[in-house]
N, C-alpha and C positions, 0 to 999 in steps of 0.2 A: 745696490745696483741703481742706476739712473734710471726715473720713469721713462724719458724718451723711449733708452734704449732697452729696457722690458718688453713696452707696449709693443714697439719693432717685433722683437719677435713674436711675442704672442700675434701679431697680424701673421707672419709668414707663417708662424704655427698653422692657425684657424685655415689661412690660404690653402695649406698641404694637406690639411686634413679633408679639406672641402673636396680637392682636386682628384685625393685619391678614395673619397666614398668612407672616410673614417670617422669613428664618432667624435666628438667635437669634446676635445682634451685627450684623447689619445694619446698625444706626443707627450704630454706632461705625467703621464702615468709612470709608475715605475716599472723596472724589468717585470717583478714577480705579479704583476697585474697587467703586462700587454696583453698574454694568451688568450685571458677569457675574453676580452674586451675586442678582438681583432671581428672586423664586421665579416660575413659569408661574403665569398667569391664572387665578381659579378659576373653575370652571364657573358662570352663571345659576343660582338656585333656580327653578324653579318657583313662581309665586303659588299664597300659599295658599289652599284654597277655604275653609277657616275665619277667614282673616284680610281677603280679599279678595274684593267682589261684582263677574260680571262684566255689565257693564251693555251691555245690546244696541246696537249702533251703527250706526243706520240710515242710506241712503247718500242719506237726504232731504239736500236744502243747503237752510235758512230764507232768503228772499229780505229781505237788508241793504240793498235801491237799487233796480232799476230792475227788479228782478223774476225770479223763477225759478220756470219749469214743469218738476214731477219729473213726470214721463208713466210711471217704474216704480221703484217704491219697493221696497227688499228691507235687511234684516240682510246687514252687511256686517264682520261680525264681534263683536271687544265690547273695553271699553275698564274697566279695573281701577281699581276706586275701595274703598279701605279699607272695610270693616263700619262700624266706632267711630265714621269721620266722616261715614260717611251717618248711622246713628242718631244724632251730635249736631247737625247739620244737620234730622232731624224727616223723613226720606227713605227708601222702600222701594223698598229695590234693585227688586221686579219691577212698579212704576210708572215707572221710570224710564227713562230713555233717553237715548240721547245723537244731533245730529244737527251740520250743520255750516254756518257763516253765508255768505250769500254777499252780496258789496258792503260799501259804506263808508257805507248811512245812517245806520249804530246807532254810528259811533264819536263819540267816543272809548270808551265801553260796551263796544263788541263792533266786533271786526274785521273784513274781509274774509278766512275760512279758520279763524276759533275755533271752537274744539271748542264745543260750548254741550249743558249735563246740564240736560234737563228733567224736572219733576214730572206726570208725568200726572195724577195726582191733581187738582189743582189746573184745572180748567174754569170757574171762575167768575172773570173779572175783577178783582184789585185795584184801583185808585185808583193810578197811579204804578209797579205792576211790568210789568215785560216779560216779553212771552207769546211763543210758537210761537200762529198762526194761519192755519186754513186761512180764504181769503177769493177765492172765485171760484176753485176750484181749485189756488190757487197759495198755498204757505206762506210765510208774511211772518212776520218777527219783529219787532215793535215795544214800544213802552210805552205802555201803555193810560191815557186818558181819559175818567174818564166824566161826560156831565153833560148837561141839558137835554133828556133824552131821546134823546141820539145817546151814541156813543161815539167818539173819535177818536183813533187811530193813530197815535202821534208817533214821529218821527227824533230820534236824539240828537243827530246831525250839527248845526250850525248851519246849514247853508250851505242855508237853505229853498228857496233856488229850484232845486239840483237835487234833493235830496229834500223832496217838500212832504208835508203831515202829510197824512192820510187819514180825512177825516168818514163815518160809519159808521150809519147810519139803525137805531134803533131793531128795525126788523124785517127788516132785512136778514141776510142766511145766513152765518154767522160761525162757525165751531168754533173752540173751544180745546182744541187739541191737548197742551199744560201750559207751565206755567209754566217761563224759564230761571231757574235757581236756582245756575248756575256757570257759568265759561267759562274755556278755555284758550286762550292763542296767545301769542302773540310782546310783548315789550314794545317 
C-alpha cells in the first residue's frame, strides 16, 4: 500500500473516531473485538434555547373524517423546531402552534395522527391552502375554496362519498384558527 495513501486514511480514521467519542484505533480493530471496545453512550444535550423554539403543543386533534369534539382544550407540552427554519419558512415561533389530525379525509396530505405546525397569523383564507377551522364548535382541517360567495371545505381524500367536501355560506361562523404550514408522521 502507498504511505500517502495509508496515512490518508488513518487521518480520516483518527478524524471519525474523534468525532464520534471513540477510542482511538477503534476502526482498526477487528469484528470479534469492536464489542468490548465500543465506548458508553453519551448523555442527550439539552435543546438549545438559542438554537431551538419551543412551540406549544396543544392536545386539540383537527377533525380529518367524520369529526372531533375537543370539549377541553389545554398545552400539552411543546415540540422543538429550529429558529433558522422557522425564520426561513417566514414563521413566529410565538404564533405558532402545533396540534394533531384526526381521520383519513385529508390524505394523501395529512394522515390520521400527523403532527400539523400551524400559523396563527394567517386567518384569512388562501385560495387552495389548508387551514385549522373551528366550524360549529368542532376543529376541522381542510383546503379551502373560495368562490361565488360561499367558501367550500375540501378533502384531499378522493373517495367523496365518505368524505364529502363541505359548502360554507358566506355568513356562516367560521374561525380560522391558522393556517397548516408543516406536518409530520409516518410515510
Amino acid at each position: 500500500m502507498l504511505a500517502g495513501r495509508k496515512s490518508f486514511g488513518e487521518r480520516i480514521a483518527r478524524d471519525i473516531e474523534e468525532k464520534l467519542g471513540l477510542v482511538r484505533g477503534w476502526l482498526d480493530s477487528s469484528v470479534d473485538q469492536l464489542h468490548p471496545s465500543i465506548p458508553p453512550q453519551q448523555e442527550a444535550q439539552p435543546a438549545s434555547e438559542e438554537v431551538y423554539a419551543m412551540i406549544p403543543q396543544f392536545s386539540t386533534r383537527g377533525s380529518c373524517g367524520s369529526g372531533y369534539y375537543n370539549d377541553h382544550v389545554e398545552v400539552a407540552g411543546g415540540m422543538a423546531f429550529k429558529k433558522d427554519w422557522l425564520a426561513r419558512k417566514g414563521l413566529d415561533e410565538h404564533s405558532a402552534c402545533v396540534i394533531y389530525a384526526d381521520g383519513d379525509s385529508m390524505m394523501p396530505t395529512i394522515g390520521d395522527g400527523d403532527v400539523l405546525l400551524l400559523d396563527r397569523r394567517e386567518t384569512t383564507p388562501a385560495n387552495g391552502q389548508v387551514y385549522a377551522l373551528l366550524v360549529d364548535e368542532e376543529v376541522l382541517v381542510k383546503r379551502v375554496q373560495r368562490g361565488f360567495g360561499m367558501m367550500t371545505l375540501l378533502s384531499d381524500n378522493p373517495d367523496k362519498t365518505r368524505f364529502r367536501d363541505i359548502m360554507v355560506p358566506a355568513n356562516a361562523e367560521l374561525i380560522v384558527i391558522g393556517k397548516v404550514v408543516w406536518r409530520g408522521g409516518g410515510l
